[in-house]
TORKOL-4160 file (C-alpha; in steps of 0.2 Angstrom, whole numbers, padded with zeros to 4 digits, m for minus):
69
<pt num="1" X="m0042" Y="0020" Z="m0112"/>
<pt num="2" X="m0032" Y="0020" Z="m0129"/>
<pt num="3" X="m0012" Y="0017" Z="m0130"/>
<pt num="4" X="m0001" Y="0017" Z="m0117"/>
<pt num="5" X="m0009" Y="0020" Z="m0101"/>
<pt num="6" X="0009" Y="0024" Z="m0094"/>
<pt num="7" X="0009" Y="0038" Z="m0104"/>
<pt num="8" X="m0007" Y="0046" Z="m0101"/>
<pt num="9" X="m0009" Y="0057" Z="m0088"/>
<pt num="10" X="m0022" Y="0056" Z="m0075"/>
<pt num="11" X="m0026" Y="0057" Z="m0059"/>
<pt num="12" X="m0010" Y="0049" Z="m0045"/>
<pt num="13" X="m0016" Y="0034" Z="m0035"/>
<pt num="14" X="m0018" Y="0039" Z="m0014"/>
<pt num="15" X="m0001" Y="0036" Z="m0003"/>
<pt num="16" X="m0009" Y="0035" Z="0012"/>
<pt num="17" X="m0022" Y="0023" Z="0015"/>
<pt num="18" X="m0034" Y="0034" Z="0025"/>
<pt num="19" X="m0034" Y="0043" Z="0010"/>
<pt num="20" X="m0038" Y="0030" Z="0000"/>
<pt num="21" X="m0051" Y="0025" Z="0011"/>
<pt num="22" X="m0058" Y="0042" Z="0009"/>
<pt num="23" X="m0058" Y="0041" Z="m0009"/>
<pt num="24" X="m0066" Y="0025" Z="m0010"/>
<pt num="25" X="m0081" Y="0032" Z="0001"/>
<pt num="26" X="m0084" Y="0046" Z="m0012"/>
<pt num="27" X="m0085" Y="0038" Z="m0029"/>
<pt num="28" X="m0102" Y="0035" Z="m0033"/>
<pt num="29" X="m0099" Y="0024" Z="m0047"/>
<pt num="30" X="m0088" Y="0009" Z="m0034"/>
<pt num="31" X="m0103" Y="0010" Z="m0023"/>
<pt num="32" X="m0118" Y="0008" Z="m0037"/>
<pt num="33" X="m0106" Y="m0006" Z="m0043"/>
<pt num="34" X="m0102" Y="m0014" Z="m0028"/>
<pt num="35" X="m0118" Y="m0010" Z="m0019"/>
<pt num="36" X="m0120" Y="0002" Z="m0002"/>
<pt num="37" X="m0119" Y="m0012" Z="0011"/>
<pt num="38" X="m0102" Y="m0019" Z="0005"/>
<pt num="39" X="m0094" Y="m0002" Z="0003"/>
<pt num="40" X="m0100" Y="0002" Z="0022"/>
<pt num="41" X="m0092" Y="m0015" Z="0028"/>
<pt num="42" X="m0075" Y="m0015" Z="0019"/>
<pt num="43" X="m0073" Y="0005" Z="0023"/>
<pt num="44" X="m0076" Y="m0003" Z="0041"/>
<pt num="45" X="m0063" Y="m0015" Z="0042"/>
<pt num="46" X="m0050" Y="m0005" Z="0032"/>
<pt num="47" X="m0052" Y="0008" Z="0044"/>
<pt num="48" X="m0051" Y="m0002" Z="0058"/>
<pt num="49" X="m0036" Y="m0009" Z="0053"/>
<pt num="50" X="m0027" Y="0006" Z="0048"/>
<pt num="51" X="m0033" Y="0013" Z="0065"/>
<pt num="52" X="m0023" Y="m0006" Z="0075"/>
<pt num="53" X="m0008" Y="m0003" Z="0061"/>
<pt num="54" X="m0008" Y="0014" Z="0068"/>
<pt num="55" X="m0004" Y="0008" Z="0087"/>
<pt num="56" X="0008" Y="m0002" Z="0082"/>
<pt num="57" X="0027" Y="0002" Z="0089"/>
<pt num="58" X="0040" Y="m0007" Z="0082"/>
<pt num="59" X="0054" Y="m0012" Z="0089"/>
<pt num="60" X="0065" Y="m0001" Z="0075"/>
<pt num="61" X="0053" Y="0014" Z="0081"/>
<pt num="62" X="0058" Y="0012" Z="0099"/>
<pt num="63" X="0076" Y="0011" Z="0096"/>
<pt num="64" X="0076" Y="0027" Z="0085"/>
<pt num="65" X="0065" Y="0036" Z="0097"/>
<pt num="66" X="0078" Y="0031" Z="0113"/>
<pt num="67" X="0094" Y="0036" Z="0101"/>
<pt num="68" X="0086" Y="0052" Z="0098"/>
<pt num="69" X="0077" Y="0057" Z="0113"/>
């Protein structure tokens, strides 16, 4: 990269985390760098903890639900 990397355009960074998860399973080059076995572990564990985050209900979610149920 040359100049301002603010100013160049590319590709936007993933919102959601399953989508970056997704990402970071298709990009050969990460997984020659950081080799298969690490890639399959953390893609575990990051999907593992998106899937508790997931469940999760807090208790500003519960309130809102009962206000507008």
């Amino acid at each position: 990269m040359e100049g301002n990397g603010l100013e160049q355009e590319g590709l936007p960074f993933p919102i959601r985390q399953s989508d970056a998860l997704w990402e970071f399973m298709q990009n050969d080059h990460l997984r020659e760098r950081l080799g298969e076995r690490f890639c399959h572990v953390f893609h575990a564990c990051k999907h593992d903890e998106l899937l508790q985050f997931e469940r999760l209900i807090t208790e500003t979610e519960i309130e809102w639900m009962l206000k507008n149920a």
